[in-house]
N, C-alpha and C positions, 0 to 999 in steps of 0.2 A: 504493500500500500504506500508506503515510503517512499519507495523506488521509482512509483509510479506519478507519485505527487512532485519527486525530482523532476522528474521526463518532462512534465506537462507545464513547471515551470520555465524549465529550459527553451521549450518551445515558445512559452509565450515571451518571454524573452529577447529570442532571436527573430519571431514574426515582427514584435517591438522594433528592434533595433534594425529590421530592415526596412520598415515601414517611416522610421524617424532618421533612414540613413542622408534623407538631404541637409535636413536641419542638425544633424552631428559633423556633415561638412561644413555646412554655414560656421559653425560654431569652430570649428577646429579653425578654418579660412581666417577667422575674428584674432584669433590665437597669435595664427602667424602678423596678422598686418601689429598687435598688439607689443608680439617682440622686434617687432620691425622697426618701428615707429619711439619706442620709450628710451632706446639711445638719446635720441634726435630732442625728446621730450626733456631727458633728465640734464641733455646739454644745455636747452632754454633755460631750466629750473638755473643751471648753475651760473646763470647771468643776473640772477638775480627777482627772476622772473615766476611767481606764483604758478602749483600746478596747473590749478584747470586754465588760467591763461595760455601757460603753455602750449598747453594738447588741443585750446582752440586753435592757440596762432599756425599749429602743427599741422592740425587737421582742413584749417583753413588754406594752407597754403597748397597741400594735398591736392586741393579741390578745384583748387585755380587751375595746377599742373595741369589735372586730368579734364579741364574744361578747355583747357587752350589747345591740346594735345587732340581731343574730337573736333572741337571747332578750325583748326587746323591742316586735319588731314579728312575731315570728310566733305567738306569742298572739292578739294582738289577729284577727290575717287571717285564724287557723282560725277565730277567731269570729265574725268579717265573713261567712264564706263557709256557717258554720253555719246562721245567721239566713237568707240567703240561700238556701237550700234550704228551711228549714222554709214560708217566704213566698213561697216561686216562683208556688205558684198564685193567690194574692191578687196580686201583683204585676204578671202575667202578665196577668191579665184587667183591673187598673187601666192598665196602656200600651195594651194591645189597642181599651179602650173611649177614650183622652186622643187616641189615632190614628184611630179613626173617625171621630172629630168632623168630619171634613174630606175631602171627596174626593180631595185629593191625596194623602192618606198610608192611606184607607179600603182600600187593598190591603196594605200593609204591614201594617195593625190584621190582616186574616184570616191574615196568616201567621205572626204573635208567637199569633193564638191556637190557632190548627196546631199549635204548640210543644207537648211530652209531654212531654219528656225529652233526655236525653244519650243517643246511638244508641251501641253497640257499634261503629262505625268510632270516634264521635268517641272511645271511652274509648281504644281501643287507642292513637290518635293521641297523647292525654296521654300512655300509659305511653310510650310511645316518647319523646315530649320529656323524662318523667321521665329516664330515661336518659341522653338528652342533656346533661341539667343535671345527671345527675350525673359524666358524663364532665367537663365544664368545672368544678367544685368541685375534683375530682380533679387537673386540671392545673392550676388556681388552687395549690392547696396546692404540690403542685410547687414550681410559681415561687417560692412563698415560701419553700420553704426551700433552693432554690437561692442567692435571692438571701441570705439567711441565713449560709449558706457561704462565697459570696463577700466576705462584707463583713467575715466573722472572720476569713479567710484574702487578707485586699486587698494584702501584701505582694508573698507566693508570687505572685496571679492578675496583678497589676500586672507584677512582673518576667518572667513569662513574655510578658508582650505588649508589654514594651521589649525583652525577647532578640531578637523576633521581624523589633524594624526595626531599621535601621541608624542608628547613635547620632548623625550626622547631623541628624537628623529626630526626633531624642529631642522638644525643646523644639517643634516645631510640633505633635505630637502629645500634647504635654501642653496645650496649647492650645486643641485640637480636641476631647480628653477633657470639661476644664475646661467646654469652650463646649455640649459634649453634654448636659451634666449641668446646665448651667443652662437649655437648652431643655426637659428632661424636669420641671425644677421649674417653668418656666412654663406646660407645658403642665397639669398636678397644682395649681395654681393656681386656673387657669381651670377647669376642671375642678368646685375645689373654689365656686369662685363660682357658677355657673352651679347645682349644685347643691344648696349652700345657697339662692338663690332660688326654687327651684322647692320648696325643704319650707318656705318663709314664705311661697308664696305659696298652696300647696296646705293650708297646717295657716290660714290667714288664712280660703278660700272655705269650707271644710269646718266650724270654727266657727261662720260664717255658718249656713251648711244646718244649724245642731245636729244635726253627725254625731258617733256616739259613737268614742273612740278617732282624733280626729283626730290627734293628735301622728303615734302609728304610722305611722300610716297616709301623714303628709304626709313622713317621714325613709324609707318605702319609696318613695314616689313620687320620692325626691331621690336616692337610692340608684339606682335604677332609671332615672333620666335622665341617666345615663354612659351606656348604650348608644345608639346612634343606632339610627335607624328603628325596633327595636320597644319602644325605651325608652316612646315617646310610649304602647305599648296597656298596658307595664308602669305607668305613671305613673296615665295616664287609667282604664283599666279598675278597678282596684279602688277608689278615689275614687270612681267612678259606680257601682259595684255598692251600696257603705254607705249612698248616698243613697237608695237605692231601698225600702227602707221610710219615707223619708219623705214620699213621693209621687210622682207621676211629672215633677209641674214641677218642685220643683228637683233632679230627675234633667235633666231636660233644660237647666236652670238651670248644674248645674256641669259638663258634659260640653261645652257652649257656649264658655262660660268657659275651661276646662283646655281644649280644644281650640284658641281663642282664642292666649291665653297660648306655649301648643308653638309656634303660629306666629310670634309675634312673639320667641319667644328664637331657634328655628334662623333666619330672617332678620335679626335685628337684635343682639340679645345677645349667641349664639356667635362672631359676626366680629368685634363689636367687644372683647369680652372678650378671645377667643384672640388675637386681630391684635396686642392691645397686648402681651398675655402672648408672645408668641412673634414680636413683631414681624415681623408678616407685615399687608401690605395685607389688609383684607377680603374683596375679590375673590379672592385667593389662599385664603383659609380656604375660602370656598363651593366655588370649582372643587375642591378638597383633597377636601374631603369628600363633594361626589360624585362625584369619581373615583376614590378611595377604595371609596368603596360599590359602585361599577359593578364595579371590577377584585378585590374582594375580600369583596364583602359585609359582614356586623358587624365582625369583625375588619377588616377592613382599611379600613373608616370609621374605625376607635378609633384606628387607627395612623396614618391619612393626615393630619393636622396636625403632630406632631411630626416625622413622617418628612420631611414637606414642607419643617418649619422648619430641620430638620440636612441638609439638599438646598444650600439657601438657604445656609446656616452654611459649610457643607464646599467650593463654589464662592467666596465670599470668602476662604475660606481658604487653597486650593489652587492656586486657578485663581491665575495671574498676570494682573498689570493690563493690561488687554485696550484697544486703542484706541481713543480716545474716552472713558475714564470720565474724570469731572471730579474725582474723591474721589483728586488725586493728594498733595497734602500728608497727609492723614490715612494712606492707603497706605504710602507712604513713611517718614513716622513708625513706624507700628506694625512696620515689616520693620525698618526699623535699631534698634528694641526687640528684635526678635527677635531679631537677628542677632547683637545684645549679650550677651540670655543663653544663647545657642547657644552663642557664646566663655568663656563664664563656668561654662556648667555643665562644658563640655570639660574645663577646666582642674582644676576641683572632682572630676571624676569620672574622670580617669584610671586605669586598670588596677582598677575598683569593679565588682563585680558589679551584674548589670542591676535587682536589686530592692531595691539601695540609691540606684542612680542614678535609678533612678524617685521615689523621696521626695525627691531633691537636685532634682529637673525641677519637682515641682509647690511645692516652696520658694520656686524663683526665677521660678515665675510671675509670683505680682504685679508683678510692674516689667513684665512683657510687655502 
């Protein structure tokens, strides 16, 4: 009967947790932007500058970015994709006739000239991803004003989640906080490198081809290569569409190129960027993110590095020293660090409620 009452829990449980798996992203998404952002936040504070002024002037400023950054590039791409349609038929028939040239590609030439139109499957398919993308905008917003909340309210949220452990374990979890939060800046890092090279290197070939509107055009394609796997058709696809009034060779000229490029950053760039950012071996980043990708698709590519690197993080932290590692001076050291300000916050936080004793934890971090 027991056993059964387990089961049936479990189930309901996990029907739960799939049922609320948007809103535990939402939530997780709040997380990251929250250690993202509380660097940036605690550098205002150290101007002299009140919290929640801070995390507005922060979140304010956020806001402008991400306002100038749309306003910015989706002008230019309604007018990319204007031009685009008016030219489809000149177009159309300049690839159709650069493909015939050759009997290797003389079949693919009769079927770009096959081409009429966008079929009524294909339109319904967009409005359905319109939808899509606007559900994820939706939960973006969210996130950000979740993480909004918590970071004006980080006392309250803090002491409810030192009520929760036993004060014990106060200081190794302010540690583990501490060490979360600098994985999520490493990871927003790299991130931000990776890129910025991809709109210097996409605003670099597209001046080349005198495409107009390259700037836009190369800070959507940088924008757009934070997603994995269809970041590459967000990046590459509009790049190659703007060249296409300029003829069809350097259409095929930068689609080579940018195709090129995607490959040498997911093998070469993103392991060696993130690895260092998040200290993680390269090999580790590659397996991350497609295991990531297999077990979770977009989302859980975007999340398998970091998750990876607080894996990594939370087993030195936790685990005890296992036998055979040779990092025993370094070990040892850091426990009788901790062990010290274990002692020290004890003594400090005697009969303190749990949301003053959390500001006394990450006081006496540094010495940890």
């Amino acid at each position: 009967m027991v056993a059964a009452l387990v089961a049936l829990c479990a189930l309901a449980a996990a029907w739960l947790l799939i049922r609320l798996l948007p809103v535990l992203l939402v939530f997780v998404a709040a997380l990251f932007l929250v250690g993202t952002l509380n660097p940036i936040v605690r550098w205002v504070e150290a101007r002299g500058v009140k919290r929640n002024v801070a995390v507005g002037v922060v979140f304010g400023t956020l806001f402008v970015v991400a306002l100038g950054g749309v306003v910015g590039t989706a002008a230019p791409l309604v007018g990319q994709v204007s031009k685009l349609f008016e030219q489809a038929p000149r177009i159309r028939d300049q690839v159709a006739g650069l493909l015939g040239r050759s009997h290797l590609t003389a079949s693919l030439g009769d079927h770009v000239k096959q081409f009429k139109g966008i079929s009524q499957e294909q339109l319904a398919a967009a409005f359905a991803f319109s939808a899509h993308a606007a559900e994820i905008i939706g939960y973006s917003v969210s996130s950000v004003f979740i993480a909004l909340y918590l970071m004006l309210d980080r006392d309250r949220a803090r002491g409810a989640l030192y009520a929760l452990v036993p004060r014990r374990h106060h200081m190794k979890l302010t540690r583990v906080l501490a060490r979360l939060e600098q994985i999520v800046g490493g990871y927003i890092r790299g991130q931000v490198i990776t890129s910025a090279l991809m709109t210097v290197f996409t605003f670099a070939l597209l001046t080349i081809a005198g495409v107009d509107a390259a700037l836009p055009l190369s800070l959507f394609a940088g924008l757009a290569d934070i997603l994995p796997y269809i970041g590459v058709f967000l990046s590459v696809g509009p790049a190659v569409l703007a060249t296409l009034a300029r003829g069809a060779v350097w259409t095929f000229v930068v689609l080579g190129t940018m195709l090129a490029y995607e490959e040498l950053e997911s093998r070469l760039i993103v392991p060696k960027v993130y690895g260092k950012a998040l200290r993680l071996p390269s090999w580790v980043v590659l397996v991350a993110l497609l295991g990531g990708g297999v077990l979770g698709g977009i989302l859980g590519a975007v999340a398998a590095l970091p998750v990876a690197a607080a894996l990594v993080m939370l087993v030195e932290e936790l685990v005890p020293r296992l036998p055979g590692d040779t990092r025993t001076t370094e070990y040892d050291a850091r426990r009788a660090r901790l062990e010290h300000a274990q002692s020290e916050y004890d003594r400090r936080t005697e009969g303190m409620p749990a949301r003053q004793s959390a500001a006394v934890a990450f006081q006496l971090l540094d010495g940890t």
